[in-house]
mmCIF file as gemmi writes it, N, C-alpha and C atoms, coordinates in Angstrom:
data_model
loop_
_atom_site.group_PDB
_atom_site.id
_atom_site.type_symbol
_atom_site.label_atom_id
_atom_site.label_alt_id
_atom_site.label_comp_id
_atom_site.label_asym_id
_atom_site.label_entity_id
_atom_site.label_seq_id
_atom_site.pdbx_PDB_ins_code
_atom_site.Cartn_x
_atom_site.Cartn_y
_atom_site.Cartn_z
_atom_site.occupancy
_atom_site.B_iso_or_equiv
_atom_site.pdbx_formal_charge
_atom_site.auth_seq_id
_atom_site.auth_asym_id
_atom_site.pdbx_PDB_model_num
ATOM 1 N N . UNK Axp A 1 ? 49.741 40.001 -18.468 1 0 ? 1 A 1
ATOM 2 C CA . UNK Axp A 1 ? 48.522 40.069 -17.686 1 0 ? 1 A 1
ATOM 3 C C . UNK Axp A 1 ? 47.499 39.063 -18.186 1 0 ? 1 A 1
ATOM 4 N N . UNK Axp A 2 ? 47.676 38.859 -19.332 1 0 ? 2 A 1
ATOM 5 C CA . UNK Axp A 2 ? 46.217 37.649 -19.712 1 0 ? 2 A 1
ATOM 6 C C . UNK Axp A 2 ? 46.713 36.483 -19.593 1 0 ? 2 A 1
ATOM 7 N N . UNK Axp A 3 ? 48.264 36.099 -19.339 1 0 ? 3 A 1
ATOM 8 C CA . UNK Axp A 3 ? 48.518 34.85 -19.09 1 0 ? 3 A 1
ATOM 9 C C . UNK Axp A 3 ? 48.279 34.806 -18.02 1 0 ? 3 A 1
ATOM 10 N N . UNK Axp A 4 ? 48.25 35.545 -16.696 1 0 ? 4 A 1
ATOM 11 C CA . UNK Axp A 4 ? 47.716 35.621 -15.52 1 0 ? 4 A 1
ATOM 12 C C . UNK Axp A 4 ? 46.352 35.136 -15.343 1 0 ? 4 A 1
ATOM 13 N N . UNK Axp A 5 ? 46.194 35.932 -15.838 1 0 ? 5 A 1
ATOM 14 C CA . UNK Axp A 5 ? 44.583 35.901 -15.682 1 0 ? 5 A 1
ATOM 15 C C . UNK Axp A 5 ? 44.121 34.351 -16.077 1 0 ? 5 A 1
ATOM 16 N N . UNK Axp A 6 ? 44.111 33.946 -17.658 1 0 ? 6 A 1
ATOM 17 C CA . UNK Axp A 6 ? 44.538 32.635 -18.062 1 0 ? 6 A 1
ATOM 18 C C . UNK Axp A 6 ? 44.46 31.808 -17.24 1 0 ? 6 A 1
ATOM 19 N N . UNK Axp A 7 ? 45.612 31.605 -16.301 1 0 ? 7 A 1
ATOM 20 C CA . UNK Axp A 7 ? 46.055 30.494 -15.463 1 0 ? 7 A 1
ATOM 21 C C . UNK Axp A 7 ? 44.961 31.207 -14.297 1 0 ? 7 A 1
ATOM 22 N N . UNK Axp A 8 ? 44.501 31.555 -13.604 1 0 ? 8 A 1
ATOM 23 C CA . UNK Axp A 8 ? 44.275 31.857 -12.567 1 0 ? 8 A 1
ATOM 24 C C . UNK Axp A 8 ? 42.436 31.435 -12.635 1 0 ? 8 A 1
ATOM 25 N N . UNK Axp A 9 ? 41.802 31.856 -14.003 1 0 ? 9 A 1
ATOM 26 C CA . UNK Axp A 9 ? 41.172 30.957 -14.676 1 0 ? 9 A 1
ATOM 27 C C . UNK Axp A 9 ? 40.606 29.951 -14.51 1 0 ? 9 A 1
ATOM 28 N N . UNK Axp A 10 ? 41.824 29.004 -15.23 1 0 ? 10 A 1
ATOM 29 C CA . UNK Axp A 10 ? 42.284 27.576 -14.889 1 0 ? 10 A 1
ATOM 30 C C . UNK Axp A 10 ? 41.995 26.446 -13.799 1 0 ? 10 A 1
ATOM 31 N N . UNK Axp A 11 ? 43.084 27.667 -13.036 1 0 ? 11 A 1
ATOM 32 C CA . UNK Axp A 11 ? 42.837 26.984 -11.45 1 0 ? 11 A 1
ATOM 33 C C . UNK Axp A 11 ? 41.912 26.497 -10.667 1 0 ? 11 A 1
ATOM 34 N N . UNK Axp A 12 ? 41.077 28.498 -11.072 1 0 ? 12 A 1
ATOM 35 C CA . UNK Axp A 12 ? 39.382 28.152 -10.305 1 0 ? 12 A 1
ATOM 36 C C . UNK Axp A 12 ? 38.873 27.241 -11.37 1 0 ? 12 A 1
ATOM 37 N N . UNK Axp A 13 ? 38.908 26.863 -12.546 1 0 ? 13 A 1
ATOM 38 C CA . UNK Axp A 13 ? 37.845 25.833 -13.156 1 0 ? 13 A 1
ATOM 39 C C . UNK Axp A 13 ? 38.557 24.156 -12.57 1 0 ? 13 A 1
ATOM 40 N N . UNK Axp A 14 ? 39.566 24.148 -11.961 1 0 ? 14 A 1
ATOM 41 C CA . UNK Axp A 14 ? 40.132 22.908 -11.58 1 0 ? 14 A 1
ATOM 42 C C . UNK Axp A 14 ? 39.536 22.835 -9.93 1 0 ? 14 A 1
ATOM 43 N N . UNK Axp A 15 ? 39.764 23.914 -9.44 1 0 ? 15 A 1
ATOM 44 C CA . UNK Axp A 15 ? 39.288 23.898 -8.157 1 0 ? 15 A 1
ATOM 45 C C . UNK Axp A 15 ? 37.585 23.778 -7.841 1 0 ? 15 A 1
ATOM 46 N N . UNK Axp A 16 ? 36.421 24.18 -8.809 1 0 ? 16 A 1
ATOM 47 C CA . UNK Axp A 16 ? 35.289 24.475 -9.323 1 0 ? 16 A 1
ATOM 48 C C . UNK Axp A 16 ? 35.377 22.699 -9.238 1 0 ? 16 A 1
ATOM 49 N N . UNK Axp A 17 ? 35.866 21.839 -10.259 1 0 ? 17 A 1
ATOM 50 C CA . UNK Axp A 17 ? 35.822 20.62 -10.699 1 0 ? 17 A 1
ATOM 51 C C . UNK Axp A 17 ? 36.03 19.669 -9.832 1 0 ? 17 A 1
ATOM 52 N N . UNK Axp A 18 ? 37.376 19.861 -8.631 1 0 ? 18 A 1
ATOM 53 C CA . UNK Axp A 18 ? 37.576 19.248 -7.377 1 0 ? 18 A 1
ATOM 54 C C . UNK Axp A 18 ? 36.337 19.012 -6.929 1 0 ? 18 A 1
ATOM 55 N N . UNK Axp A 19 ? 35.741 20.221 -6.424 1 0 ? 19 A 1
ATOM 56 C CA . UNK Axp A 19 ? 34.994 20.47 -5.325 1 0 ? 19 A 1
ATOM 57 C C . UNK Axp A 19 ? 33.406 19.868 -5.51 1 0 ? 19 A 1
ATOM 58 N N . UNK Axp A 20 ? 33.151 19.875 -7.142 1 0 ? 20 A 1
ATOM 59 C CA . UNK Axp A 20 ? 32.066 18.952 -7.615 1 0 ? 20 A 1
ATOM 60 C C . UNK Axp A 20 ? 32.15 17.883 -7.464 1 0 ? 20 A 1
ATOM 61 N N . UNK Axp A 21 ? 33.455 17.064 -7.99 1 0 ? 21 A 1
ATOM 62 C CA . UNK Axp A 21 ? 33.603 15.941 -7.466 1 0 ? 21 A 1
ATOM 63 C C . UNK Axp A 21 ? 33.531 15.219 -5.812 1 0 ? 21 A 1
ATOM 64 N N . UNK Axp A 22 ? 34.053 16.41 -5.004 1 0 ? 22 A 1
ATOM 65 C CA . UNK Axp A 22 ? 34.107 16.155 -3.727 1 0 ? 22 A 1
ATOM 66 C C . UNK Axp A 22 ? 32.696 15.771 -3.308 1 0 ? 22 A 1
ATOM 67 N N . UNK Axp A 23 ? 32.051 17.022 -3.793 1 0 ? 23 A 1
ATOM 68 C CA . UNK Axp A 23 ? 30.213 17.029 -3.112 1 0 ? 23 A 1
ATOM 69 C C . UNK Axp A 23 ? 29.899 15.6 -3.723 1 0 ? 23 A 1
ATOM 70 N N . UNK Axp A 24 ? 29.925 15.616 -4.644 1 0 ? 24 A 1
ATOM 71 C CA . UNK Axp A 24 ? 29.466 14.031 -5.314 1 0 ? 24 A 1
ATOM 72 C C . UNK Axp A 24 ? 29.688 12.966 -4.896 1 0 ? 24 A 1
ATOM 73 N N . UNK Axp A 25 ? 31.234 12.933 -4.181 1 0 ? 25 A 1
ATOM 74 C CA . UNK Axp A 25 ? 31.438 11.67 -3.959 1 0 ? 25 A 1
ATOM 75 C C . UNK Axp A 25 ? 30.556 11.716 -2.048 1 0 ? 25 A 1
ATOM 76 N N . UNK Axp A 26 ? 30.587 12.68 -1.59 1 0 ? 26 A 1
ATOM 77 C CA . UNK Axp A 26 ? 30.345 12.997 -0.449 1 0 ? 26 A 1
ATOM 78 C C . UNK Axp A 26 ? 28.687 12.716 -0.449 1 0 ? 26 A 1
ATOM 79 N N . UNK Axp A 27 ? 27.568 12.967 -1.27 1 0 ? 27 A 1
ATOM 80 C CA . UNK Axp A 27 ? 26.396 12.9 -1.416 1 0 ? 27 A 1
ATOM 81 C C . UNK Axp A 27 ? 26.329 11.178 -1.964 1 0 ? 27 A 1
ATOM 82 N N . UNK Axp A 28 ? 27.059 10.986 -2.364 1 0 ? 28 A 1
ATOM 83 C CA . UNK Axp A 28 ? 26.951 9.493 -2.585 1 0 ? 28 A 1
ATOM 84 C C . UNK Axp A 28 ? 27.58 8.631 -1.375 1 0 ? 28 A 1
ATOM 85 N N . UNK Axp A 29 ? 28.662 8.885 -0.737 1 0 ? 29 A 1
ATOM 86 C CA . UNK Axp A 29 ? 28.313 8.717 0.553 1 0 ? 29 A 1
ATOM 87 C C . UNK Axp A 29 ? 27.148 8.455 0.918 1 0 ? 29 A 1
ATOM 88 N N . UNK Axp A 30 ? 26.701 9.601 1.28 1 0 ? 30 A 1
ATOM 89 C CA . UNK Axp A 30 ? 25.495 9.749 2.326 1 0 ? 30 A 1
ATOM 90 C C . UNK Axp A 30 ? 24.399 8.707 1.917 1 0 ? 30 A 1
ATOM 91 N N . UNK Axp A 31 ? 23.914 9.16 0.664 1 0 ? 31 A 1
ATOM 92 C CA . UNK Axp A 31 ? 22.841 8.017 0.451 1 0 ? 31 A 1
ATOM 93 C C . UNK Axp A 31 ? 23.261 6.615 0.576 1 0 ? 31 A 1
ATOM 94 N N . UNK Axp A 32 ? 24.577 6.14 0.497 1 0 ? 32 A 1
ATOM 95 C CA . UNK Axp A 32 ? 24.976 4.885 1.047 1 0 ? 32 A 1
ATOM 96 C C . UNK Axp A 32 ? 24.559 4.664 2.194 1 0 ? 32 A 1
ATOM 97 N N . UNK Axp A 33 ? 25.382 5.521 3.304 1 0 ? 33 A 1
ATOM 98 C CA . UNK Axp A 33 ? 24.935 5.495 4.656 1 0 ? 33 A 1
ATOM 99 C C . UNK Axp A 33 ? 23.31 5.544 5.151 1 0 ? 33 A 1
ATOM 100 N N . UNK Axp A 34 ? 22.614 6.32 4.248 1 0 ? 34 A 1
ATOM 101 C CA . UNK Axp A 34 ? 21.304 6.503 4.395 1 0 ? 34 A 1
ATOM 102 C C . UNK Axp A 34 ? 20.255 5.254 4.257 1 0 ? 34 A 1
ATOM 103 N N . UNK Axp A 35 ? 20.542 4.622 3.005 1 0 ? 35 A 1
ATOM 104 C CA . UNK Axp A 35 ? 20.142 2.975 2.039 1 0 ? 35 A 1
ATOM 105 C C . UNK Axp A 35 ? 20.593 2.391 3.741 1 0 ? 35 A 1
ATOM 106 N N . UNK Axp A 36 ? 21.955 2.23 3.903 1 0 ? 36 A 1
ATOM 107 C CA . UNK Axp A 36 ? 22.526 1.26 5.259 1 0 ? 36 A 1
ATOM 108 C C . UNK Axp A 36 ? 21.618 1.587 6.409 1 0 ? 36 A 1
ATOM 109 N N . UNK Axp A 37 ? 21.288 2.722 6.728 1 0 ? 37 A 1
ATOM 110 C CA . UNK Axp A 37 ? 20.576 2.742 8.183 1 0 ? 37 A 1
ATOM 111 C C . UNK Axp A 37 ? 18.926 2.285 7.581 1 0 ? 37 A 1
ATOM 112 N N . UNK Axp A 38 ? 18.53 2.525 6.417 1 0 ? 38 A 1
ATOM 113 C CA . UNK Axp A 38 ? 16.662 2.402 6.254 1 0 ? 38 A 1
ATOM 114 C C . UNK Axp A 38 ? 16.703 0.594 6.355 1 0 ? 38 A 1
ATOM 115 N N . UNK Axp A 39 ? 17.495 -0.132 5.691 1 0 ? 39 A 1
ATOM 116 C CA . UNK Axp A 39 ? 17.584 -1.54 5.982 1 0 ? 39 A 1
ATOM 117 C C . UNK Axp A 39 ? 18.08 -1.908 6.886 1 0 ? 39 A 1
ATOM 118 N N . UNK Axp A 40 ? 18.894 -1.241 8.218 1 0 ? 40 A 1
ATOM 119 C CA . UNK Axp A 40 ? 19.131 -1.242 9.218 1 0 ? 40 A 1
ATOM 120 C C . UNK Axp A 40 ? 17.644 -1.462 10.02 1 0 ? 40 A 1
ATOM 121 N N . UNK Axp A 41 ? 16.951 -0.141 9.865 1 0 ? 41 A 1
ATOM 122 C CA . UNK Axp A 41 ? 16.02 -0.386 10.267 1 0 ? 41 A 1
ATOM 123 C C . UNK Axp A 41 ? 14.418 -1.065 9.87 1 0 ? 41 A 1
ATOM 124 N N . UNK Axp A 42 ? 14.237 -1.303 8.477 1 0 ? 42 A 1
ATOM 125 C CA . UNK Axp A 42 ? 13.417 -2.33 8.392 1 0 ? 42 A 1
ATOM 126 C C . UNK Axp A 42 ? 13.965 -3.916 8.817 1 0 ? 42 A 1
ATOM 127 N N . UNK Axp A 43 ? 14.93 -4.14 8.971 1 0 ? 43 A 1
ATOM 128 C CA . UNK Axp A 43 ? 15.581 -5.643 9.188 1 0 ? 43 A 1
ATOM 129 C C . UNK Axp A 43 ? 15.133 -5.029 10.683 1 0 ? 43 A 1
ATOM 130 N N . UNK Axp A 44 ? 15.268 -4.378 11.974 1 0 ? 44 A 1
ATOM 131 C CA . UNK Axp A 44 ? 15.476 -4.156 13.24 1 0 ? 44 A 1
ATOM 132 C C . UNK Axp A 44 ? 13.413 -4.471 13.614 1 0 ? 44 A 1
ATOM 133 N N . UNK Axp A 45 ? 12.571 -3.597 12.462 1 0 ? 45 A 1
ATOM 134 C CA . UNK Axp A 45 ? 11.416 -3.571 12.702 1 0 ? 45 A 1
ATOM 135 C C . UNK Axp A 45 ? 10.822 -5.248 12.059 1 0 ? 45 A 1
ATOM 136 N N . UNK Axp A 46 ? 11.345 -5.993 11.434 1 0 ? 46 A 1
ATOM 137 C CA . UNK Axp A 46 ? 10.888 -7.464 11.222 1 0 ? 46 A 1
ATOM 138 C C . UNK Axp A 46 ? 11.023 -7.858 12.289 1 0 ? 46 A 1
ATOM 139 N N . UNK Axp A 47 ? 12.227 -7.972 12.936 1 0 ? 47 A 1
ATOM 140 C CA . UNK Axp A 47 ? 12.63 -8.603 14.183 1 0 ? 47 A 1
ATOM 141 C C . UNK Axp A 47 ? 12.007 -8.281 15.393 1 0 ? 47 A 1
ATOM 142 N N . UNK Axp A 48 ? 11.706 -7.157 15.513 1 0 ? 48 A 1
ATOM 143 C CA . UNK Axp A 48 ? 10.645 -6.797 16.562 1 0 ? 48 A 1
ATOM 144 C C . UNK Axp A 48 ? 9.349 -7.561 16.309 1 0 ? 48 A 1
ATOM 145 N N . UNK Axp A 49 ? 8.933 -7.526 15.435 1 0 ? 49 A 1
ATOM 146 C CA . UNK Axp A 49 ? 7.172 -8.101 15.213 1 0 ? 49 A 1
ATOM 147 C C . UNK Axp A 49 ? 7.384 -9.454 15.662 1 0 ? 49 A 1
ATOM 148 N N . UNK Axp A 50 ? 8.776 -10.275 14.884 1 0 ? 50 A 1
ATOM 149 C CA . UNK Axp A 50 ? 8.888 -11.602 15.466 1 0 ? 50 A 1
ATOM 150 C C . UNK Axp A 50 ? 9.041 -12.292 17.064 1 0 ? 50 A 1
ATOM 151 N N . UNK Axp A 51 ? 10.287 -11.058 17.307 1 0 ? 51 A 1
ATOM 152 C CA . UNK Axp A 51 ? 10.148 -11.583 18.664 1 0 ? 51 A 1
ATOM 153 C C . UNK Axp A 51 ? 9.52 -10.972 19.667 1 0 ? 51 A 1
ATOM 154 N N . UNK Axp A 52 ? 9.146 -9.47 19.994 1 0 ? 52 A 1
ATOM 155 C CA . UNK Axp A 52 ? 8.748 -9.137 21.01 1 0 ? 52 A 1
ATOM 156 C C . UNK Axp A 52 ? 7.107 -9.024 20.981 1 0 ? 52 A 1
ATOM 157 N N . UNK Axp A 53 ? 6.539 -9.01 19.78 1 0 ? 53 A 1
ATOM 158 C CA . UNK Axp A 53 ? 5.027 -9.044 19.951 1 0 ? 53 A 1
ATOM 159 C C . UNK Axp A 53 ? 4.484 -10.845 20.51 1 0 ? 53 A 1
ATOM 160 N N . UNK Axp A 54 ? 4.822 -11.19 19.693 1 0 ? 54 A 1
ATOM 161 C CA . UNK Axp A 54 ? 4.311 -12.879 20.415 1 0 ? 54 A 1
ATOM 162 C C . UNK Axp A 54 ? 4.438 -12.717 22.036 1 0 ? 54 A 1
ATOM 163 N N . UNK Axp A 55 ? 5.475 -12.241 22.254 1 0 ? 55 A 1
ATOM 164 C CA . UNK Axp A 55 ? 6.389 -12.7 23.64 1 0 ? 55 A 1
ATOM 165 C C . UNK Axp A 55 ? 5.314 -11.379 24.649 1 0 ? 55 A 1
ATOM 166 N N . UNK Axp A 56 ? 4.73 -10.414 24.218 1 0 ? 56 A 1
ATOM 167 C CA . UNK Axp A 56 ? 3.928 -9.405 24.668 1 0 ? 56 A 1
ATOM 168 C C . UNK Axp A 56 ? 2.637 -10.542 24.806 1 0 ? 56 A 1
ATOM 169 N N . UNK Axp A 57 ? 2.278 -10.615 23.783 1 0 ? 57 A 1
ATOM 170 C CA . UNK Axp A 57 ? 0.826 -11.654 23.52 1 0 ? 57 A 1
ATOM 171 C C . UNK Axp A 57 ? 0.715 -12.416 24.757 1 0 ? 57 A 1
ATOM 172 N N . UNK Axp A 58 ? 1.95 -13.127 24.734 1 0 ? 58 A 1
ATOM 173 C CA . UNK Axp A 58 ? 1.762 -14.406 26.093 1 0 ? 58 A 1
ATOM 174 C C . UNK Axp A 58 ? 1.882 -13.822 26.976 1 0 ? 58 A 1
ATOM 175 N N . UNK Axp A 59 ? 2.29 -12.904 28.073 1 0 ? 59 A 1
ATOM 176 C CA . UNK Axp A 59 ? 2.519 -12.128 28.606 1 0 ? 59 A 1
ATOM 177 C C . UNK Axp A 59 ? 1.248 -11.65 29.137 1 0 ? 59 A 1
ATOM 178 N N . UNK Axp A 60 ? 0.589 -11.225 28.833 1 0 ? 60 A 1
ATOM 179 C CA . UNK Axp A 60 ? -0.906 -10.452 28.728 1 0 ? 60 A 1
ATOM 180 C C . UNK Axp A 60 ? -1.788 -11.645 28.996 1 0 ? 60 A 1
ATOM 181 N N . UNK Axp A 61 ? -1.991 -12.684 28.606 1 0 ? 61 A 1
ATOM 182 C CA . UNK Axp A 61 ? -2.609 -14.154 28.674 1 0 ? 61 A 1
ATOM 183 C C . UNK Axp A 61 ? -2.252 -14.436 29.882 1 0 ? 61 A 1
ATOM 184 N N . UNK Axp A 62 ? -1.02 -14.461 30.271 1 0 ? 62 A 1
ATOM 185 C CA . UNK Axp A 62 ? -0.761 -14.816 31.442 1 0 ? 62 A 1
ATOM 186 C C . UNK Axp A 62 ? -0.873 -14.663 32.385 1 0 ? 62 A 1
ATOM 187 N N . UNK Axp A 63 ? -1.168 -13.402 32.454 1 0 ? 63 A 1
ATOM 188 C CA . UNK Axp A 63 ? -1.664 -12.177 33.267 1 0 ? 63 A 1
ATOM 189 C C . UNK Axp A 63 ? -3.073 -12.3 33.75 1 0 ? 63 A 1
ATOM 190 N N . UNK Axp A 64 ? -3.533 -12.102 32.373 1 0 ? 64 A 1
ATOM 191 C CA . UNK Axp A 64 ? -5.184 -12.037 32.646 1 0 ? 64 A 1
ATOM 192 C C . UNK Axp A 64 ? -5.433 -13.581 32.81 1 0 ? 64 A 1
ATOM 193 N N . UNK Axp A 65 ? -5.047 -14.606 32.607 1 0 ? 65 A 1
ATOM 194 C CA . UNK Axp A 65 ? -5.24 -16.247 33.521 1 0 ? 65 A 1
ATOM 195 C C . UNK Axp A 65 ? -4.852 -15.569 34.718 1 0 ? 65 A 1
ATOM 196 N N . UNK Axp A 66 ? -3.929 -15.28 35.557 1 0 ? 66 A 1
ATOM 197 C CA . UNK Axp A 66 ? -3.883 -15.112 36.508 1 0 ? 66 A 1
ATOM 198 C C . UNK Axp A 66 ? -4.921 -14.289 37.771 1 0 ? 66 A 1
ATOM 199 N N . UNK Axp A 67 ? -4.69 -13.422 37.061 1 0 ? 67 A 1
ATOM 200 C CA . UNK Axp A 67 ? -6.13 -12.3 37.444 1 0 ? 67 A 1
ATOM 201 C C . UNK Axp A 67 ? -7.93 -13.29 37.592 1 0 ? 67 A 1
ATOM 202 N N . UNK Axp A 68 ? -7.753 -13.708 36.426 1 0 ? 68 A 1
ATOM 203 C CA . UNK Axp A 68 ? -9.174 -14.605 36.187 1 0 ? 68 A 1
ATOM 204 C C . UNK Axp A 68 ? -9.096 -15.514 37.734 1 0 ? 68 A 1
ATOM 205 N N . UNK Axp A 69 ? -8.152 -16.191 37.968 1 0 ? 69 A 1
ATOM 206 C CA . UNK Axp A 69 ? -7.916 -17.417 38.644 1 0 ? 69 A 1
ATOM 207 C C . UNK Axp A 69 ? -8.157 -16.488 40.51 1 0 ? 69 A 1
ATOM 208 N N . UNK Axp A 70 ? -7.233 -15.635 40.309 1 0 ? 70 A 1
ATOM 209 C CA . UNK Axp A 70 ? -7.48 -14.916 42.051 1 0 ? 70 A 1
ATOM 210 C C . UNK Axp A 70 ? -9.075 -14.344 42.19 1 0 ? 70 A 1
ATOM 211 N N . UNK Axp A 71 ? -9.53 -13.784 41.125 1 0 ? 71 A 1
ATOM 212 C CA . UNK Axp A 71 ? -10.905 -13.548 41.287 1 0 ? 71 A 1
ATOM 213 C C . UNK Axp A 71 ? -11.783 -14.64 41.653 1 0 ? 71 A 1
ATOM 214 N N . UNK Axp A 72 ? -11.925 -15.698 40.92 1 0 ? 72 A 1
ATOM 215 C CA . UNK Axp A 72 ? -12.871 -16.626 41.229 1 0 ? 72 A 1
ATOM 216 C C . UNK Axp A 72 ? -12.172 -17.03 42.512 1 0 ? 72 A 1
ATOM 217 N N . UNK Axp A 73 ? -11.131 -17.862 42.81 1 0 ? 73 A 1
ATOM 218 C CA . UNK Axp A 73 ? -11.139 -18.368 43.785 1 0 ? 73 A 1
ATOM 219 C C . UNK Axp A 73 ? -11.197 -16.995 44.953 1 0 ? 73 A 1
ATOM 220 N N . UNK Axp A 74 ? -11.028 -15.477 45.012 1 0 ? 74 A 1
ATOM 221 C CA . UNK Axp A 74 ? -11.643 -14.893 45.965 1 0 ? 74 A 1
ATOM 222 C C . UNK Axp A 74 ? -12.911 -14.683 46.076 1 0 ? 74 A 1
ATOM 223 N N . UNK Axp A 75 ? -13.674 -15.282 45.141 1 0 ? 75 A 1
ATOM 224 C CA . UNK Axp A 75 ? -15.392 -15.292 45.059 1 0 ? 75 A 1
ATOM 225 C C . UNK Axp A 75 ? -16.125 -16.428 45.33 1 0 ? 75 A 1
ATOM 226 N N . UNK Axp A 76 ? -14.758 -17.807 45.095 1 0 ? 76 A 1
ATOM 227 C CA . UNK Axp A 76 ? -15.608 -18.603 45.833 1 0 ? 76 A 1
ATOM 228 C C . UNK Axp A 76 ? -15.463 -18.916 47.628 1 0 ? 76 A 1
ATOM 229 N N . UNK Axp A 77 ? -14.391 -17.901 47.884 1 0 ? 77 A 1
ATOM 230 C CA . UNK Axp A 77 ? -14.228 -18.631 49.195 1 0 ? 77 A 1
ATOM 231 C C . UNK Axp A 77 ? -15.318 -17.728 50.086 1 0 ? 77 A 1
ATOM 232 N N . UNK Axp A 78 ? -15.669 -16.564 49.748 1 0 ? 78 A 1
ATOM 233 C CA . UNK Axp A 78 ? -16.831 -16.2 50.183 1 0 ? 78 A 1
ATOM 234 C C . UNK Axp A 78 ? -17.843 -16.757 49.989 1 0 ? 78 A 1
């Protein structure tokens, strides 16, 4: 009976040890994946400021020239 017990023991301290390792390697995972998506997304948010704010900027300019331009000339033809 205590060699039973003994081994059985054992097992759970091997199975106990697996399963630490598992979470570990599994939580280290994650923060990999986690590190990969936050520079995912600061590299995604540089690229936005570069290209779509300028490209907004002119956009809006263009606009309001336009707007400016139909007003006066509907103010001067009256």
């Amino acid at each position: 009976m205590t060699d039973g017990r003994a081994r059985q023991t054992d097992r759970q301290t091997e199975r106990q040890t697996d399963n630490q390792k598992d979470r570990h390697t599994e939580m280290t995972d994650w923060r990999a994946g986690q590190t990969d998506r936050q520079t995912e997304r600061q590299t995604t948010r540089k690229t936005d400021r570069q290209t779509v704010r300028p490209t907004e900027r002119q956009t809006h300019r263009q606009t309001d020239t336009q707007t400016d331009t139909q007003t006066h000339r509907h103010t001067d033809t009256h």
